[in-house]
MILUM-932878 format. One record per residue (C-alpha): residue in one letter; x, y, z. Coordinates in steps of 0.02 Angstrom, whole numbers, plus 32768, in hexadecimal, padded with zeros to 4 digits. Last residue first. Layout:
N
A_X_Y_Z
...
This chain:
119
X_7E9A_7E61_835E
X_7F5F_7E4B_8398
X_7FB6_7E36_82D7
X_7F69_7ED4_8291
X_7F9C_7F34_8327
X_8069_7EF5_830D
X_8047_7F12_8261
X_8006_7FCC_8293
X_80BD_7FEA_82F6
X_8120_7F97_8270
X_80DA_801C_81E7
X_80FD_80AD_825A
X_81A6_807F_826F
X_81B0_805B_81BD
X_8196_811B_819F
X_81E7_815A_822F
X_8288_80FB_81F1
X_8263_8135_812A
X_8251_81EE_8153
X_829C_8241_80CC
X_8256_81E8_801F
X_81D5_8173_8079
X_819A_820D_80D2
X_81AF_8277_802A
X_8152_81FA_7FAA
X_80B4_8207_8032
X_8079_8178_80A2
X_7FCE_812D_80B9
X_7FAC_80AA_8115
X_7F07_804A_80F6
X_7EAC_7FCF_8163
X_7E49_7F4A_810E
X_7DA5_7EF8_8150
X_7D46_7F03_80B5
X_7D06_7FA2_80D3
X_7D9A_7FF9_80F4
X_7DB4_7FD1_8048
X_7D27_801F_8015
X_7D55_80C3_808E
X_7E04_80C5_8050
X_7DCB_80BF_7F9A
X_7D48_814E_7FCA
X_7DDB_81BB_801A
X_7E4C_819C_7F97
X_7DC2_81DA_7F1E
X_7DB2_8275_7F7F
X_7E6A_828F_7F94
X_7E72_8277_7EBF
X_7DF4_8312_7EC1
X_7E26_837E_7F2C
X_7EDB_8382_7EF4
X_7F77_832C_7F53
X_7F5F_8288_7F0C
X_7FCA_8295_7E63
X_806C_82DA_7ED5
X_8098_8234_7F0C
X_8049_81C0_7F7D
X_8088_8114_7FB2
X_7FF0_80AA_8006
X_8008_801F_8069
X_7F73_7FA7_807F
X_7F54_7F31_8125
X_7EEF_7E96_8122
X_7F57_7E38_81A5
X_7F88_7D9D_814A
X_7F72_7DFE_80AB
X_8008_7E82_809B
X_7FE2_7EEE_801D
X_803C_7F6D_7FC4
X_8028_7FD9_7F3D
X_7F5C_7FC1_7F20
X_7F16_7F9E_7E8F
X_7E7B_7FC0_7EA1
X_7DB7_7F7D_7E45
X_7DBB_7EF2_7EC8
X_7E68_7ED7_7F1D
X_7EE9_7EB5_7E9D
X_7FA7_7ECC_7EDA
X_8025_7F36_7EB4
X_8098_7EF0_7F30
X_8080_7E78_7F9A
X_80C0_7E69_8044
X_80DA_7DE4_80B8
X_80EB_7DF6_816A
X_816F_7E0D_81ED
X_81B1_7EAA_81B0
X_8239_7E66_8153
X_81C6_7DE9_8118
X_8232_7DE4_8069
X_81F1_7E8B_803B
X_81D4_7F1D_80B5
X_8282_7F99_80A1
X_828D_7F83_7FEA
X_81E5_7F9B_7FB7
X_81F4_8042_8025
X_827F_8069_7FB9
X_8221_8032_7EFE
X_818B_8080_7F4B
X_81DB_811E_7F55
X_8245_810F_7EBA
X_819F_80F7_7E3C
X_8189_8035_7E29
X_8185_8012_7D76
X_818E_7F55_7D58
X_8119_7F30_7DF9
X_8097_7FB9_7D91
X_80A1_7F5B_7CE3
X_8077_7EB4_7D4E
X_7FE8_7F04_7D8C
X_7FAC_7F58_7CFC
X_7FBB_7EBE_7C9E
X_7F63_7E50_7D2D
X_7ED6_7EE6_7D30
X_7E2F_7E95_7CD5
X_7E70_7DD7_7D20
X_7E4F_7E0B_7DD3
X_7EE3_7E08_7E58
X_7E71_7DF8_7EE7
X_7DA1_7E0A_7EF2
C-alpha cells in the first residue's frame, strides 16, 4: 500500500521539483521540527501524496490553482474520502496560506498533531 514500485520515478521526480509552496512549508516541517516525521511525496495506494507523516497517519496537502475547478475538487474529495478510509486524516492547505500565512498555517498543523498524538 506505501511507496509502490509503479510511481518510485514519479515520486522521486516530484521530491526533485517541489513547486515553492511546498518547497517553504517543506522547510518549516522537516527534520521533526514539528515533533514528527514527515515524508514528502510519498506513496499511499494509487496517491502520491505531498506530505505524510506516518506515526500519526496524517496527510498534508499543498494546493495550487489546478484544484480549484469542479472537477479536480471532486476527485480531491474522493481521494480524501479513500484515504479517510484507511484511517488517514488529510489537511489541506492552499499555495496562498503557505505563501502569506505560513504562522497560521503551521499553527494549525501543530494543533491537529497534537490531536493525532492523544487518540
Amino acid at each position: 500500500m506505501f511507496n509502490g514500485l509503479k510511481h518510485k520515478d514519479l515520486r522521486q521526480q516530484l521530491r526533485g521539483n517541489l513547486t515553492r509552496p511546498e518547497f517553504i512549508l517543506w522547510q518549516a516541517i522537516r527534520g521533526k521540527a514539528l515533533g514528527v516525521k514527515f515524508r514528502r511525496q510519498h506513496g499511499i495506494g494509487p496517491y502520491i501524496v505531498d506530505f505524510y507523516a506516518a506515526e500519526i497517519s496524517l496527510i498534508v496537502e499543498v494546493d495550487g490553482e489546478s484544484h480549484f475547478d469542479e472537477k479536480d475538487i471532486f476527485a480531491d474529495e474522493l481521494r480524501t474520502c479513500l484515504l479517510n478510509d484507511f484511517g488517514m486524516k488529510v489537511l489541506r492547505y492552499t499555495n496562498l496560506q503557505v505563501m502569506q500565512e505560513l504562522p497560521a498555517v503551521l499553527e494549525h498543523l501543530l494543533g491537529e498533531i497534537e490531536r493525532r498524538r492523544l487518540r
